[in-house]
Structure formats: C-alpha cells, structure tokens
MARMAR-110906 format. One record per residue (C-alpha): x, y, z; residue in three letters. Coordinates in steps of 0.1 Angstrom, whole numbers, plus 5000, padded with zeros to 4 digits. Layout:
# MARMAR-110906
XYZALA
...
END
This chain:
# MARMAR-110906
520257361483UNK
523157561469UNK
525757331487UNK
524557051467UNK
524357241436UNK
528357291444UNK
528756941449UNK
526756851420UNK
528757031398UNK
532356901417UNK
531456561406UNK
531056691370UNK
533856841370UNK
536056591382UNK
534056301360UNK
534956461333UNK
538556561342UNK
538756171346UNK
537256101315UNK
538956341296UNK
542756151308UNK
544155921285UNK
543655561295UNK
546455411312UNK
546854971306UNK
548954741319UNK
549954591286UNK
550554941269UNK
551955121296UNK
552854941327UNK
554554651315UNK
557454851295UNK
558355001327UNK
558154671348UNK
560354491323UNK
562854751322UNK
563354811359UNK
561154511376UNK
561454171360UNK
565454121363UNK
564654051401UNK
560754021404UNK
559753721380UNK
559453351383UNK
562753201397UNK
563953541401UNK
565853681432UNK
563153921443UNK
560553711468UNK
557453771443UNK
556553781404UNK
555254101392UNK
555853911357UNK
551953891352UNK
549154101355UNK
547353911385UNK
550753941402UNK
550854331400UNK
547154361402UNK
546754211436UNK
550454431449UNK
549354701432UNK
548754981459UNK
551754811476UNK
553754851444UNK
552555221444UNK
553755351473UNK
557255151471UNK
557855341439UNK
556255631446UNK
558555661478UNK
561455561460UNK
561955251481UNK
562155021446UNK
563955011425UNK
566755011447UNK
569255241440UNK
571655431465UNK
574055631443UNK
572755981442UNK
572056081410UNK
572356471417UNK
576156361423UNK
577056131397UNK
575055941367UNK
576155571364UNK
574855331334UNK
571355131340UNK
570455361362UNK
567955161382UNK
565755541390UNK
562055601376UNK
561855931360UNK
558956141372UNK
556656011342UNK
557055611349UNK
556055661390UNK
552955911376UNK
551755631352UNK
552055371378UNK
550055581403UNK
547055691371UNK
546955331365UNK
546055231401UNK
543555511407UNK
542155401370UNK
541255081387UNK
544254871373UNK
542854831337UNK
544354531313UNK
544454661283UNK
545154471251UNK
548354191254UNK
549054291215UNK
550354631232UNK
552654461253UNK
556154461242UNK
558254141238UNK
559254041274UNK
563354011281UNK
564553641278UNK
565553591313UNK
567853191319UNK
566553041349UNK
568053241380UNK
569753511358UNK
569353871354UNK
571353891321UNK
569153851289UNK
569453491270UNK
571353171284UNK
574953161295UNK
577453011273UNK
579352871303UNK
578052761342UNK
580352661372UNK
578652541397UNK
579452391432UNK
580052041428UNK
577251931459UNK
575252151483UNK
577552291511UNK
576252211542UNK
575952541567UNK
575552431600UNK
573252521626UNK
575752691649UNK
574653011647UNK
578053111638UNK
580353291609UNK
581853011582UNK
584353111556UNK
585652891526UNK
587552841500UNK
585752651473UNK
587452531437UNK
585252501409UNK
587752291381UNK
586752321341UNK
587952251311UNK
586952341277UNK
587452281240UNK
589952581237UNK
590652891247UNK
588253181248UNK
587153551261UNK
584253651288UNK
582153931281UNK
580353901309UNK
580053711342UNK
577353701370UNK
577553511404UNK
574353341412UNK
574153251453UNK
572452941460UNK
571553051493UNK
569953411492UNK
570353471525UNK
572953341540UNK
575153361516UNK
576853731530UNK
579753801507UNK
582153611476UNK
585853711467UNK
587153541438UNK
589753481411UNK
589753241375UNK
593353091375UNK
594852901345UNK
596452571358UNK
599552371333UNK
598352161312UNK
599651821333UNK
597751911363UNK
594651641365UNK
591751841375UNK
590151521389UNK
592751551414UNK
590951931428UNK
589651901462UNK
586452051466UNK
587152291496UNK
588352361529UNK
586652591562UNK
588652841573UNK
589352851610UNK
589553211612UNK
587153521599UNK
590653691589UNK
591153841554UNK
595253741562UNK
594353371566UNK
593853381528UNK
597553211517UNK
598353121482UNK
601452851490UNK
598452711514UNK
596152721490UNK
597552611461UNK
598852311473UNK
596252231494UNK
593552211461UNK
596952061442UNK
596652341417UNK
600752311413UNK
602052171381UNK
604551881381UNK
607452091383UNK
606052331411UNK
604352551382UNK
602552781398UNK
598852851387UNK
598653221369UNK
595653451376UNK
593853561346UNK
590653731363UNK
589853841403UNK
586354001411UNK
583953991440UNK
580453991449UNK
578654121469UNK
574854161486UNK
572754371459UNK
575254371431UNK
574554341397UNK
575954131368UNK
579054241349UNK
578854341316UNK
581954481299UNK
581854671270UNK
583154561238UNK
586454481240UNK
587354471271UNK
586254211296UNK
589153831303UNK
590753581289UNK
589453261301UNK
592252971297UNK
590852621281UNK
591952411317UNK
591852661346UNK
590252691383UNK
587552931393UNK
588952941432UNK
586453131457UNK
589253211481UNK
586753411507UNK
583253291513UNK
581753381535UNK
577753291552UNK
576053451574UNK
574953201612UNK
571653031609UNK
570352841640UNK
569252551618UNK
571252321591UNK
570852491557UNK
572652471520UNK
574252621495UNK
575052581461UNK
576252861444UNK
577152891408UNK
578853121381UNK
577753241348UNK
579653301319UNK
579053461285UNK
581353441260UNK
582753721233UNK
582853631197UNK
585653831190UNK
588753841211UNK
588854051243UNK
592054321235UNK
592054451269UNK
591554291309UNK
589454451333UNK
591754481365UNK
590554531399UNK
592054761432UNK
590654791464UNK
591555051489UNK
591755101524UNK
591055381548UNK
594655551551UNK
595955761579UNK
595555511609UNK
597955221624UNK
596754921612UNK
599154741646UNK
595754861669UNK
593054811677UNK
589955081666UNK
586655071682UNK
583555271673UNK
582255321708UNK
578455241712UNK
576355551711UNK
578555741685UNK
579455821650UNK
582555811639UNK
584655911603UNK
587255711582UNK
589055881550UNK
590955751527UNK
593355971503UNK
595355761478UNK
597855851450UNK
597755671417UNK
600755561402UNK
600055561370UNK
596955691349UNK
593655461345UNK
590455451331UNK
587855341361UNK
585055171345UNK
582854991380UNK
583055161412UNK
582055001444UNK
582055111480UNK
581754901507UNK
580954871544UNK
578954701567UNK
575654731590UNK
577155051610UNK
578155221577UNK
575855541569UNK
577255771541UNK
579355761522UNK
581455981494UNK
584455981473UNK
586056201447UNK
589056271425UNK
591556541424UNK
594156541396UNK
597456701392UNK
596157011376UNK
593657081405UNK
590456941389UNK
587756781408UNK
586456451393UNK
583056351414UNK
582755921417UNK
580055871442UNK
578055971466UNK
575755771491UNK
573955971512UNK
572155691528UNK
574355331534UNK
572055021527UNK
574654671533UNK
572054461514UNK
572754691482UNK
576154721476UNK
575954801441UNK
579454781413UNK
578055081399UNK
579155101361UNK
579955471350UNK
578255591318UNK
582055631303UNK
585255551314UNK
586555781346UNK
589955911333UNK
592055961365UNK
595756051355UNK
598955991371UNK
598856131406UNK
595456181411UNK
594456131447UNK
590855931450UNK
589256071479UNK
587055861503UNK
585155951537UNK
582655721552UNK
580855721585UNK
579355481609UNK
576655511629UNK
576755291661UNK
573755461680UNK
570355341683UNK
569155561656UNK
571155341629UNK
568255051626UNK
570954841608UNK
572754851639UNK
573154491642UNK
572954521680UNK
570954641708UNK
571054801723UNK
574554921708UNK
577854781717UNK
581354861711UNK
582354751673UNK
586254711659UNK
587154901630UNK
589454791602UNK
590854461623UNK
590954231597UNK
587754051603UNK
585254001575UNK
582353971601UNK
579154181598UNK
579654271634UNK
582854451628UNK
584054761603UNK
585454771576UNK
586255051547UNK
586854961510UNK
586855111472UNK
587154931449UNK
587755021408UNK
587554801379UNK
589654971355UNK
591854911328UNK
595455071324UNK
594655441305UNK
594455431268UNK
593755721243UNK
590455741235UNK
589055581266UNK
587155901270UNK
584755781244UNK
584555391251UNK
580855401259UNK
580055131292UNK
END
C-alpha cells in the first residue's frame, strides 16, 4: 500500500515537472538551429544523403538525429575548440543539443510555421546563400572507368566574360560525391589572341605522381600559349578537398578574375570503382561589387627533417610521427588553415613560435577524419612575423585499431613518395594568407 502511495506521488511529481517545462516546437525552436548548422548539407539536392529541410524529414530521424548530436558525431567538426576557435564554428553549444533532446522526449511537437524563421536561400547544389554570379562546369560527364583503379586529370574549363572583375567567393561542387577523392587547382589569364575554342578538354595522367604535374607540358598541350609563346599568368590557385567548405573572403580581399582566362584542374584525382561511373564537376563563383585590393595567396608545407631521395615506410602494426618546422621569410597574415593527410593519419597539431618567443596556437586535431578535411577560417587574421617557425607534428596509425586503415589486415604504407594515392602518406599545411599589412589584426574573417 505505501509503495504505491510513493509511486502515486512519483508520477505527480514528474507530470507536473513536465508540465511545468516550457514547450519546445519545431518551428520555434528546432528549425533555427537546423538551418544554421543542418540545412547547408542536409536539404533537397544538398550533399548530405537525406533532407532534414521539413518537419516529416526530422520527425521520422528524430531519435537518430538525437543521438548523432547528442554524441557529437554531427555536425562534423574536428578542430578542437578548447585549442583554437575558427569562424562558423560548425559546434552545438550545450543549449541547442538540450533543446533537440526536450523536443524528442516532448513527442516531436509542430508548433506554429509563423514561428519559423525565414529559411537560407540555398542555389541548387550550393551551400553558400543566393545564386552564383558565375558557374564553370565540365564541358561533358567524365567517364571513370570500371577498373578499380586510381585516375588523375587535368581538366580546362575556358571562359570569357564581358570584362574584368573580382571573386569574393568561390565553391567547388563535385559531380561525383564519392569518387571524386581530391581537386588542385589554379584560374590563369590567357592573351587576348589565344582562341579559347582551340582548349582541349583534358588529358589522364599516366602516373599518380604530384611531379608529373609540368607547366611547358601542360600549357602547350591545352594551347594555353599566346601567339608569340606568351605564357599564361596565374591569378588564383586553391584546392579542395573531402569535407571542405566554401570560401568566403572577407571584404576586400579575395582575386582578380581576368575577362578571357582558364580555370585548369591540374590534379584530379577519383577514387577506383568496379563499375563505369561519371563525373561532372563544376565551380561557383560570386562576384564583389567593389574591387578586390588584396589576393589571397596559398603555401603548402611539407614534413621537414627527412630525405626526400628514399623511400619511408610506416610498417604494418605501428604508429609512427612526422614534424615539420618551417621559417617564414617574411611576415603574413594566415587567414584558412588546412591540414591534411590520408586514411592512416590520426592526430594532428601545429603551432607558432615567433622571434620574441611567443607561442601562437593554429590547430589541433585530436582525432584525424580523411572525409573532413576542413579549410578552417580563423575568427581574425593569424599575424605570424618574419621568422616565425610554424610548427607541425602528425601521426599515423597503421595498426588494426585505426578503422580507417584502408587495409586488412594492415600492410606496409610509403610515406611522403610523391604519390597522391589514398593508400600511401602524405603530410601537408597549408595557409591562405595575404602578405602582412597593418591593421590585419582587426580585419574580421
């Protein structure tokens, strides 16, 4: 009798702790969140592989949605923030994953759509607000063959425009979400003669070597050379890669995009796939209405301290380290940072040190992912001075307990040999920076 008294009065209790909680809606509360950190990937046409654009969507994922937020599995974000803060932070706070998880145990309630805010304008296949000004697309779908094996090209995407202008921002859209493994690339401005009806589309490279890339080769091969051997100049050179986000520059800043030019993919690379597939990949563009005073730049570094004339293994059934310790020559202002490795990679960390002894921190990832690999844009720009070594230390993981490990069981994997492969090594940082002015320390990214 007195146990269900107590249990009578439990239920009381806890009807009325639930009744006395505010009521949390999908319109009011859980769509701000979702459009904020959600929709740029997970909406129709979007790159995630379902909407959550609609409340039937998230209803019917919602304990699913739950516990990937809850545990911190989406949004994806691998920079720890306890390191460094970066801009668009893609990180619930404590609040957001606590409303997600009242909503759900509230039994998913609707709400009224006049509480909803105004959802982002998304352009088909974008995750940059509104519609690009300019798109440059692969001509025709690339055929990747069946062969189970790597394929790297060079691809030249030709335009011409009314005049000159400036980019404020540029995103590479892959045609092929999963084959399509990484994208080097570079805008060049061509003389005015050359007839851009004349550009081949491409060419297959018959190596996975980063040293086959050859700009006599190259050039002359997509007939990118003026009539008098003019040689095309390079106004812009960027990369993409699995996971990364669009670039947005802040004002200002950002390239000079010549009226006649060539976007030239000089390292593409997909992934094998036992059966024929396509791709057609495509750039966009958005332009700045006022001129763009100063270029982002890009550097990428390499693991220093070991010959580069031998061969390095990572021996199956270890871990091993890489550093890399380099000296700037002159002072800059980093404004993206991006690390990058491939499936063995497992941590990685970097900072500064500057001539007076100080310690600047850039990144830390405490827990590798190769299908994020993240340009990570710092809140402002990093001022690293003349002679500041940027220090880097990575380490791979070629035991069974790595479950990127891309075999098993584990075998023996080259390091730093020149091949672009997911089944070998490689080390880089890169910066996108611009040359040190005063006042960068308050340009806000």
């Amino acid at each position: 009798m007195l146990q269900n008294r107590f249990l009578a009065v439990f239920f009381i209790l806890f009807s009325i702790q639930i009744q006395g909680q505010e009521e949390v809606t999908y319109y009011k509360n859980i769509v701000p969140i979702f459009n904020e950190n959600c929709l740029p990937c997970h909406r129709s046409n979007g790159y995630g592989p379902f909407s959550l654009d609609n409340y039937d969507d998230v209803a019917k994922r919602a304990q699913f949605v739950g516990y990937v937020t809850q545990q911190r599995i989406m949004p994806p974000w691998k920079a720890n923030p306890e390191y460094t803060h970066f801009a668009d932070e893609k990180i619930l706070t404590e609040a957001q994953i606590k409303t997600i998880q009242d909503w759900i145990h509230q039994g998913m309630p609707k709400g009224k759509k006049r509480h909803a805010p105004e959802a982002p304008n998304f352009d088909a296949n974008s995750r940059i607000s509104g519609n690009p000004d300019l798109i440059l697309k692969m001509k025709e779908p690339f055929l990747i063959e069946g062969k189970n094996e790597h394929i790297f090209i060079a691809y030249a995407i030709p335009y011409e425009l009314e005049h000159d202008t400036f980019v404020k921002a540029i995103e590479f859209v892959p045609g092929n979400r999963q084959l399509v493994h990484h994208n080097s690339y570079q805008i060049f401005a061509v003389h005015p003669d050359v007839d851009l009806s004349q550009i081949k589309d491409y060419f297959v490279f018959s190596t996975d070597s980063v040293d086959a890339i050859d700009d006599e080769h190259d050039f002359s091969f997509f007939n990118m050379y003026g009539p008098k051997g003019e040689k095309p100049k390079e106004v812009f050179h960027n990369g993409w890669l699995p996971g990364a986000s669009p670039q947005i520059y802040p004002e200002g800043t950002g390239f000079y995009l010549p009226k006649k030019g060539v976007l030239l993919m000089r390292n593409f690379h997909y992934s094998p796939t036992p059966i024929d597939e396509y791709d057609q990949s495509e750039f966009h563009l958005y332009f700045s209405e006022k001129p763009v005073e100063r270029t982002i730049r890009f550097a990428a570094f390499k693991p220093t301290g070991i010959d580069y004339s031998e061969d390095h293994i990572i021996k199956a059934g270890t871990r091993d380290t890489f550093e890399m310790n380099i000296r700037l020559g002159g002072a800059v202002s980093v404004l993206f940072i991006n690390p990058h490795m491939h499936y063995l990679g497992k941590t990685f960390l970097s900072y500064a040190i500057t001539p007076q002894q100080d310690t600047i921190p850039l990144i830390d990832i405490p827990d590798w992912d190769f299908n994020w690999q993240e340009f990570y844009k710092f809140k402002k720009p990093v001022i690293l001075p003349k002679g500041t070594i940027v220090y880097a230390k990575a380490t791979f993981d070629n035991t069974m307990d790595n479950k990127q490990n891309p075999f098993f069981p584990p075998q023996d994997v080259y390091f730093e040999r020149g091949s672009m492969t997911e089944t070998e090594e490689m080390l880089r940082l890169v910066f996108l920076y611009l040359p040190y002015r005063k006042g960068d320390e308050n340009l806000k990214l």
